[in-house]
C-alpha positions as CSV (number, residue, x, y, z in Angstrom):
1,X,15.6,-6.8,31.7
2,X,12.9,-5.8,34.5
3,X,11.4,-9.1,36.6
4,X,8.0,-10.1,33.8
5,X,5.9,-13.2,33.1
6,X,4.1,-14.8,30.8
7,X,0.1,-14.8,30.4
8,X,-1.1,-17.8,28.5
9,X,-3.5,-20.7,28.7
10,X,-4.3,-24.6,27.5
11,X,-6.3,-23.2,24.2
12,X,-7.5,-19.9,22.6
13,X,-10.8,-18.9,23.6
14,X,-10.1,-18.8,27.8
15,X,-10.7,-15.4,28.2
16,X,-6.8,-14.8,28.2
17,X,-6.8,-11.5,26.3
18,X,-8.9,-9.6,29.0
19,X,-7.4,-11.0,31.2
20,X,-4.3,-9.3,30.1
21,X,-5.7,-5.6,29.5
22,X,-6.8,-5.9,33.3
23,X,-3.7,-6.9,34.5
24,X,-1.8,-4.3,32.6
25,X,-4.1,-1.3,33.0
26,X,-4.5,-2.9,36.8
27,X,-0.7,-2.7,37.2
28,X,-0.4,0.7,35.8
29,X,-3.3,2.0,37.8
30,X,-0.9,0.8,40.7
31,X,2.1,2.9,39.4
32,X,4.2,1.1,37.8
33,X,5.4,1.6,34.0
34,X,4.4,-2.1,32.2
35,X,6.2,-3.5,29.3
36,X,4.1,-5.2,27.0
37,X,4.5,-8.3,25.1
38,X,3.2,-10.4,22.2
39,X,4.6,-14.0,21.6
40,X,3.8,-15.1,17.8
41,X,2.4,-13.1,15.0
42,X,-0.1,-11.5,16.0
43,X,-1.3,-7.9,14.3
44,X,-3.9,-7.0,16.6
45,X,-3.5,-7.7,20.5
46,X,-0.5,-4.9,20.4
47,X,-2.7,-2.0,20.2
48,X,-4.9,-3.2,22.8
49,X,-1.7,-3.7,25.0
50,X,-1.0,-0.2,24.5
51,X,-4.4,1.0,25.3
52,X,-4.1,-0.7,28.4
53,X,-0.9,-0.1,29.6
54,X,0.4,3.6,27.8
55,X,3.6,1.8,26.2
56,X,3.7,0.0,22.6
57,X,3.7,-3.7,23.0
58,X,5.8,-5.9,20.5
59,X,5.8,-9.4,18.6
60,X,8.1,-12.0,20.1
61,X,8.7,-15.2,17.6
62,X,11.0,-17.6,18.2
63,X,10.1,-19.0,14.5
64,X,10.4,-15.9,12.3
65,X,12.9,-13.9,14.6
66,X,17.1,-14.8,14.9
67,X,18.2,-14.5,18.5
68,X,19.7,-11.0,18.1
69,X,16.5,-9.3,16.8
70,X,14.6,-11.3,19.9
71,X,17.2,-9.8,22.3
72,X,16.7,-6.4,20.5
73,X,13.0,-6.9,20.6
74,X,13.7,-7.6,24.4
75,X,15.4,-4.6,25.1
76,X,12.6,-2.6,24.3
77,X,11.8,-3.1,28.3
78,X,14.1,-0.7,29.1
79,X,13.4,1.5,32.0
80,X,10.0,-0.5,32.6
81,X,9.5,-1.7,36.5
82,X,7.2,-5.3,34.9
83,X,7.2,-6.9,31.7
84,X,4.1,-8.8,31.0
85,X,4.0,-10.5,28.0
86,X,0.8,-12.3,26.6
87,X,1.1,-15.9,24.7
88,X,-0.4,-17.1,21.5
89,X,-2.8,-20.5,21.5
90,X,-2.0,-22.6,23.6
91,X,1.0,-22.5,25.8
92,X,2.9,-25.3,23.8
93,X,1.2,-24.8,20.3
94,X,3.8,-24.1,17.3
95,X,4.7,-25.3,14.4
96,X,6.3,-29.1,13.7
97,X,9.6,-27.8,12.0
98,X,12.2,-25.5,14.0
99,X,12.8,-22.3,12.5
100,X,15.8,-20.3,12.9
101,X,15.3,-19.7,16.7
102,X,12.6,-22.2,17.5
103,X,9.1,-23.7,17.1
104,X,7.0,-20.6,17.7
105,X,5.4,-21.4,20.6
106,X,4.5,-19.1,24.1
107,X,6.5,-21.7,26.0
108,X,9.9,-20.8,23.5
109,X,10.0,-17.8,24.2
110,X,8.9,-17.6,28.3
111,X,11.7,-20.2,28.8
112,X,14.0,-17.7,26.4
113,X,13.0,-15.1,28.2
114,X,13.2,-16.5,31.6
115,X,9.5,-15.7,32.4
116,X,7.0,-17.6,34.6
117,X,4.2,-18.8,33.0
118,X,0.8,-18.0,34.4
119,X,-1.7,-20.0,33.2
120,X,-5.3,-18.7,32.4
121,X,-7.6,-21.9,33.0
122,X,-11.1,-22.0,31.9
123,X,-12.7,-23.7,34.5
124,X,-16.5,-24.0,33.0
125,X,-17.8,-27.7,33.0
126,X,-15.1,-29.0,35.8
127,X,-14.1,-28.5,39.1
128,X,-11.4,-30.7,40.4
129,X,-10.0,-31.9,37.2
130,X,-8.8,-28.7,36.1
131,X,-5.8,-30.1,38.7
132,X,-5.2,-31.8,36.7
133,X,-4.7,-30.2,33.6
134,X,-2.5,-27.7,35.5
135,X,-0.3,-30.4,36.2
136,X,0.0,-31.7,33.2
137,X,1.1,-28.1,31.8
138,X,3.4,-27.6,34.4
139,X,5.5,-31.1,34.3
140,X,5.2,-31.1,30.2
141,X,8.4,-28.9,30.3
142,X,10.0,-29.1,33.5
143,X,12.5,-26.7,32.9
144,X,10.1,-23.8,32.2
145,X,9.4,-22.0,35.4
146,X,5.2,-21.9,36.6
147,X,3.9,-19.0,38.2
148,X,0.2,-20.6,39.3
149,X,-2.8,-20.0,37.5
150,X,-6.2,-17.8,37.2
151,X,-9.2,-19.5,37.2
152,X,-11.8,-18.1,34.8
153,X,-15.2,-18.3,34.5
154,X,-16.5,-20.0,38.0
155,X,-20.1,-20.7,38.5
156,X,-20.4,-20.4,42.4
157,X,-18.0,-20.5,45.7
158,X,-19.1,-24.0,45.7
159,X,-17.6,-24.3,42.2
160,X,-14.2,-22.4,43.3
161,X,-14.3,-24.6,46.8
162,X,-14.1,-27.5,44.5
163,X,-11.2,-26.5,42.1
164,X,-8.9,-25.2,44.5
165,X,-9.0,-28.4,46.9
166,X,-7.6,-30.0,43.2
167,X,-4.8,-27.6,43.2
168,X,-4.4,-28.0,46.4
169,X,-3.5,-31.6,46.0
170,X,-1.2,-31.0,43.7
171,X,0.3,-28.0,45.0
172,X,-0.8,-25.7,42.3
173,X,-0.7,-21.4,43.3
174,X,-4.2,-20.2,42.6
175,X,-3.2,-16.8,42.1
176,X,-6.9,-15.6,40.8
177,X,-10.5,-16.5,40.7
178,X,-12.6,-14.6,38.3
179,X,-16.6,-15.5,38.8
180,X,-18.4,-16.0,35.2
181,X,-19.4,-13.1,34.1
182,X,-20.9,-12.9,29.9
183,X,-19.8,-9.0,29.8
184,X,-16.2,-9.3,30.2
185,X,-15.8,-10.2,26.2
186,X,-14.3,-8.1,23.0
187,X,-16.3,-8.3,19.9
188,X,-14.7,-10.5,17.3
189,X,-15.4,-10.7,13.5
190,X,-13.5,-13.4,11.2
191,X,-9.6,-12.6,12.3
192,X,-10.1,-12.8,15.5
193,X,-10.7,-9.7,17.7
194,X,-12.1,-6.0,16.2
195,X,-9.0,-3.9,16.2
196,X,-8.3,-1.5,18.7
197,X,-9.7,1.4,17.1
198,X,-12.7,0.0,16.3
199,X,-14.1,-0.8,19.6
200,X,-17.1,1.2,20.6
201,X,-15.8,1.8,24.3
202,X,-12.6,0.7,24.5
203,X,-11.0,2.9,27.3
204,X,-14.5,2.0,29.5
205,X,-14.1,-1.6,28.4
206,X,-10.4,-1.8,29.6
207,X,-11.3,0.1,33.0
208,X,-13.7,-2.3,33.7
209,X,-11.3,-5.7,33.2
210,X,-8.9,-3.6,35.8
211,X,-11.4,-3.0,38.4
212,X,-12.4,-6.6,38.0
213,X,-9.1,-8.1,37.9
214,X,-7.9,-6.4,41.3
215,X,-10.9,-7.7,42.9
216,X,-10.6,-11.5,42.1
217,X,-6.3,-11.7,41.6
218,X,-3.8,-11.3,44.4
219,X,-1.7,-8.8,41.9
220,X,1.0,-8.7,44.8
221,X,1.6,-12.5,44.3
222,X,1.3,-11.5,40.3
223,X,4.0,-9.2,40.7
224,X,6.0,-11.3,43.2
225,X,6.1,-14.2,40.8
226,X,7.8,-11.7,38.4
227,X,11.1,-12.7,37.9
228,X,14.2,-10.7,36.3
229,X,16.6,-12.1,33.7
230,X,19.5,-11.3,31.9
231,X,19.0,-10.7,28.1
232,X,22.2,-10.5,26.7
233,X,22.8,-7.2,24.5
234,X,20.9,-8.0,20.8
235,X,21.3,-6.9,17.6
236,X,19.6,-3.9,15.7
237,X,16.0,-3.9,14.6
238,X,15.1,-4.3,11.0
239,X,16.1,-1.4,8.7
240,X,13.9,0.7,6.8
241,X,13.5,0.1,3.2
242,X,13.1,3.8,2.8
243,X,14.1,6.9,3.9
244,X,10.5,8.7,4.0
245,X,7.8,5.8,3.5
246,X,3.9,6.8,3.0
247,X,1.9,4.4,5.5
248,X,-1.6,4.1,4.6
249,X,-3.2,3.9,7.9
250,X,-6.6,3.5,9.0
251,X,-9.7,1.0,9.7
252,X,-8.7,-0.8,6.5
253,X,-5.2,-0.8,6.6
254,X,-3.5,-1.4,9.7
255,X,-1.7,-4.5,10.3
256,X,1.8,-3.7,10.7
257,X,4.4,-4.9,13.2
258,X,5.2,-2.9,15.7
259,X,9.0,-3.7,15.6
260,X,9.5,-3.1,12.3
261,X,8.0,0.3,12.7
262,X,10.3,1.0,15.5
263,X,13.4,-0.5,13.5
264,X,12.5,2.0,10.6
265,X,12.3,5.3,12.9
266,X,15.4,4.3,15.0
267,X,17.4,4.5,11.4
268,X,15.6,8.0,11.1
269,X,13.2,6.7,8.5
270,X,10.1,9.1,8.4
271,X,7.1,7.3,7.9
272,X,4.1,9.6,7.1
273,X,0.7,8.2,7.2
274,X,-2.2,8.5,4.7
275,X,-5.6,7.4,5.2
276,X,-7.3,5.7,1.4
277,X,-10.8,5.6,3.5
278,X,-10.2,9.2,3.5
279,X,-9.5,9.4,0.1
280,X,-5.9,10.7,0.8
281,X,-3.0,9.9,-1.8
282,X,0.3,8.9,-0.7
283,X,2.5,11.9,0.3
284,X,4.4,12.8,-3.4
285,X,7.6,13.7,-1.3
286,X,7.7,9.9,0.1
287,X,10.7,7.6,-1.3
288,X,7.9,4.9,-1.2
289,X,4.5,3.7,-0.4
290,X,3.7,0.7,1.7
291,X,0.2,-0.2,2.0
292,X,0.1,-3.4,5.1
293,X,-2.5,-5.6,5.6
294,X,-6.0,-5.1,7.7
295,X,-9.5,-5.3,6.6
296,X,-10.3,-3.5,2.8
297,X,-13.4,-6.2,2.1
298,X,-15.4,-4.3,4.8
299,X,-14.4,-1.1,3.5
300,X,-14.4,-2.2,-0.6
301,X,-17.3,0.1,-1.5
302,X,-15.4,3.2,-0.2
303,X,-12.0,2.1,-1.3
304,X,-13.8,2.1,-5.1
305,X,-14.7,5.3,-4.6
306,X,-11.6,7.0,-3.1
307,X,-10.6,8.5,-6.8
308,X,-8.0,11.0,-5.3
309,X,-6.4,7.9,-3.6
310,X,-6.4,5.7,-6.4
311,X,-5.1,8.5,-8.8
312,X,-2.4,9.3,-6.3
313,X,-1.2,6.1,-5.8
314,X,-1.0,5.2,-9.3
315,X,0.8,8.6,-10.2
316,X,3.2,7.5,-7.5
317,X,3.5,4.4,-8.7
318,X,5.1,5.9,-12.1
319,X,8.3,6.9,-10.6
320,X,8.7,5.5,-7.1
321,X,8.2,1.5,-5.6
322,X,4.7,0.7,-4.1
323,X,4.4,-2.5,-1.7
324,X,1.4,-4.1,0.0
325,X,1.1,-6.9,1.9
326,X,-2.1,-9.2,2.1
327,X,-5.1,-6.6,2.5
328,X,-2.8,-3.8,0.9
329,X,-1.8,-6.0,-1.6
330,X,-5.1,-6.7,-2.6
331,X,-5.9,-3.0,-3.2
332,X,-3.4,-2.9,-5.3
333,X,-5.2,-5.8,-7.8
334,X,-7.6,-5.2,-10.3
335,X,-10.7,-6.1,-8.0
336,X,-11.9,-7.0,-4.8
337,X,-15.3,-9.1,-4.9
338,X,-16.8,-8.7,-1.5
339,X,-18.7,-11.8,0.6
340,X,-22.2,-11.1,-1.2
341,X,-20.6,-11.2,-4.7
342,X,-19.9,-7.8,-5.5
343,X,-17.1,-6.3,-7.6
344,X,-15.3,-3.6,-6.1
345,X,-12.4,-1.3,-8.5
346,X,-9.1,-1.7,-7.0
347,X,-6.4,0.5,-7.7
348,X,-5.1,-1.7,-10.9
349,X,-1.6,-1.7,-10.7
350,X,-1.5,-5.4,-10.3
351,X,-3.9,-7.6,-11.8
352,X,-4.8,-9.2,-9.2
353,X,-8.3,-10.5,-8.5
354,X,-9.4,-11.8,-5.5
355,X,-12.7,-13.1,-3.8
356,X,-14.0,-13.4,-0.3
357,X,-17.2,-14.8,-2.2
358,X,-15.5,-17.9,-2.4
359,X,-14.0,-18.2,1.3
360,X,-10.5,-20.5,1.5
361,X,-8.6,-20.3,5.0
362,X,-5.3,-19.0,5.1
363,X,-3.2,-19.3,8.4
364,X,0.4,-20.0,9.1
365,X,4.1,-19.0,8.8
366,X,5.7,-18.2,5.3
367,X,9.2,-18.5,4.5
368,X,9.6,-16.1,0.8
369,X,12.7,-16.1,-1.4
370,X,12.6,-13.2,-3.3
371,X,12.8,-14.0,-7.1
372,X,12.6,-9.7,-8.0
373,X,13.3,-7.3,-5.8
374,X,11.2,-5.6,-3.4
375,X,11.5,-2.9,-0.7
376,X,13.6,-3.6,1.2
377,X,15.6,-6.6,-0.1
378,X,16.8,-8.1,-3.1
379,X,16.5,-11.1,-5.2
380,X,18.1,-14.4,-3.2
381,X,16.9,-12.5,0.1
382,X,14.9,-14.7,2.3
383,X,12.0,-13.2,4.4
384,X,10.0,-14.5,7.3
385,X,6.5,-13.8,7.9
386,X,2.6,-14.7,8.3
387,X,-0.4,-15.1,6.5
388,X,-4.0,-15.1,7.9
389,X,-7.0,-14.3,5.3
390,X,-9.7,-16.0,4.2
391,X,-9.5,-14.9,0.5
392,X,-9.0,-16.4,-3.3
393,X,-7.5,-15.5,-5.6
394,X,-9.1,-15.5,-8.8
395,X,-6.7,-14.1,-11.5
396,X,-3.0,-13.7,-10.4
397,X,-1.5,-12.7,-14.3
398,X,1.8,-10.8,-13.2
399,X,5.2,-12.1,-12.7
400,X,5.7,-14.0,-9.6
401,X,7.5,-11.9,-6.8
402,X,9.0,-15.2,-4.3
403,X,9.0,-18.8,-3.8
404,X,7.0,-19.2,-1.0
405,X,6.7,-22.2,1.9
406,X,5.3,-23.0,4.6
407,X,6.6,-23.3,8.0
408,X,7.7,-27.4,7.1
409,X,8.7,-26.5,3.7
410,X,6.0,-27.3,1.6
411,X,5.0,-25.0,-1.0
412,X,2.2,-22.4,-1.0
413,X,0.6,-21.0,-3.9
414,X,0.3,-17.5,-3.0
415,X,3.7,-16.4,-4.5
416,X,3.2,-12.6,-4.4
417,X,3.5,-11.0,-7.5
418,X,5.1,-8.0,-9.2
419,X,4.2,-5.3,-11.7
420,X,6.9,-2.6,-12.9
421,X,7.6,-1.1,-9.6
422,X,5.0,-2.6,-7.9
423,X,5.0,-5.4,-5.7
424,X,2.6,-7.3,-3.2
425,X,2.0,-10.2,-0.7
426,X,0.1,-12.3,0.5
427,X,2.7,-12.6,3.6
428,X,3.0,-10.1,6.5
429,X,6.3,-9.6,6.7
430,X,7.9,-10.0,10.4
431,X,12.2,-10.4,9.7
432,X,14.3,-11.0,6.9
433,X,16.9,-13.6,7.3
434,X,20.4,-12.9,7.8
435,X,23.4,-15.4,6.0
């Protein structure tokens, strides 16, 4: 595997994210072909990575993923000269209860993947103690090797003279010092981050975090604290639970994982892409349609209009399996109320009803045993994913599809259900489990 690192920080919110589309478009700019990475499941921050850096980025998870898919996953650097891989959180911020491979957090898999950790520190309301907080990262887990950190958001060279006489002390690499600056943001809404394709300016946006990042980081000490490691040879990525699989793809519908897409076109799946904001059916040649998660409450009022789609789909439906997971799934219920109380006509082929009216947080890892079958897998099959809404269900009258848990074992409501050949999550699925 090419020399890479690790980007990540004490808490969300640090300004971590740009400062990973500089550093990638910043390396790229300088010539070099960047491998990006995600650590936990995340369905956004990959298509920024790939804006940035002109090569799809992929989900590392040391809770959902086996060691063989990680090493596959891994070997997706091939013929890269820097992997850069962005973390999740906080640097030691998992789950309680192992997994298959691990806890989930960005320090799993840095220390799996034998990358340095460069900590992103926001520095606002401190100046010397920040030391100390870099200390205390980098002596929490001795073994993991520290690269130094960036310092974000200083007021004044008075404010930077301050901080770096604390790292000083405690011999701490200050490998960047960004001055605080209130443009160098990316619009959010309730998930976190717009996607990708959403952003008003995106390419203009990324430019920007470049030309800032070279200016305030010493990127040859970035790329010097790169360091190479041997990834032994992995297993395959997931297979495809199809030979030719209708994507629905747009603004509403988007949230898949990269590797799974890759795992499905390496078996020469052919995935062909429909758009229901467009109004498009699912392609009647297809072997199945998978609708994946995203946003369809922002997009309810033209998803209950999209006849041809809902006509399609329901044709398709008749003869062939149908799958959605967590925003696909619910366009496959009944109805969608929207946050200002509003019905919305779903496609019907599940009778779910679900309400973002009545807001209930969703977050955290899902471990499913199949009690039907679904794309993909059969009933027994165990699957590992994620699930991150914010909506309730009102009516849920089909057959349950799983058992579901969560990441320590406890139950969770949100089951899934199933409907002839029709079957949906709440869950987005990132690997199945293997005996």
């Amino acid at each position: 595997m090419p020399p890479g690192l690790m980007v990540s920080a004490p808490a969300s919110g640090t300004g971590k994210t740009t400062v990973m589309l500089g550093l990638l478009r910043a390396l790229a700019q300088d010539g070099l072909t960047v491998q990006p990475f995600k650590s936990g499941p995340d369905y956004i921050d990959p298509a920024f990575h790939l804006a940035a850096a002109g090569r799809a980025s992929f989900n590392l998870d040391s809770w959902a993923m086996d060691e063989a898919l990680l090493q596959a996953i891994g070997g997706r650097a091939r013929g890269a000269d820097i992997v850069v891989a962005e973390g999740s959180m906080g640097l030691f911020d998992g789950v309680a209860t192992a997994g298959r491979a691990g806890f989930g957090s960005s320090a799993e898999t840095a220390a799996r993947m034998g990358w340095p950790v460069v900590l992103v520190l926001d520095a606002g309301g401190q100046a010397q103690s920040a030391a100390a907080t870099a200390l205390g990262f980098r002596s929490y887990r001795p073994d993991l090797p520290f690269a130094g950190v960036i310092l974000n958001r200083v007021a004044s060279p008075r404010h930077e003279r301050l901080i770096r006489r604390g790292m000083e002390a405690v011999d701490m690499p200050v490998l960047g010092v960004l001055p605080r600056r209130g443009d160098l943001t990316l619009p959010e809404r309730h998930l976190g981050l717009i996607q990708a394709v959403e952003h008003p300016d995106l390419e203009t946006a990324i430019a920007g975090y470049a030309d800032f990042l070279r200016e305030h980081v010493d990127l040859a000490a970035i790329r010097a604290a790169a360091m190479a490691h041997a990834l032994p040879a992995g297993g395959a990525l997931p297979s495809p639970p199809a030979q030719r699989i209708a994507l629905a793809r747009d603004a509403a519908f988007s949230f898949t994982y990269p590797h799974l897409l890759e795992g499905w076109r390496a078996a020469g799946a052919e995935i062909l892409p429909f758009s229901p904001l467009a109004d498009e059916a699912p392609d009647p040649g297809a072997d199945l349609a998978w609708l994946p998660g995203g946003y369809p409450e922002l997009h309810a009022g033209r998803l209950a209009a999209a006849e041809r789609f809902r006509e399609g789909l329901r044709d398709f439906a008749r003869s062939r399996p149908v799958h959605g997971e967590c925003g696909g799934y619910m366009a496959l219920g009944e109805a969608l109320i929207d946050k200002d109380g509003q019905r919305h006509r779903m496609a019907g082929l599940l009778g779910l009803v679900t309400s973002y009216e009545k807001r209930k947080f969703h977050l955290g890892y899902r471990r499913a045993v199949l009690e039907a079958a679904m794309p993909g897998a059969g009933p027994g099959a165990a699957l590992r994913g994620h699930e991150f809404h914010y909506s309730t269900i009102l009516e849920q009258p089909d057959a349950p599809l799983a058992r579901v848990a969560d990441a320590d074992g406890a139950p969770v409501a949100e089951t899934g259900s199933l409907r002839g050949r029709v079957t949906g999550t709440f869950f987005h699925l990132i690997a199945g489990e293997t005996p």
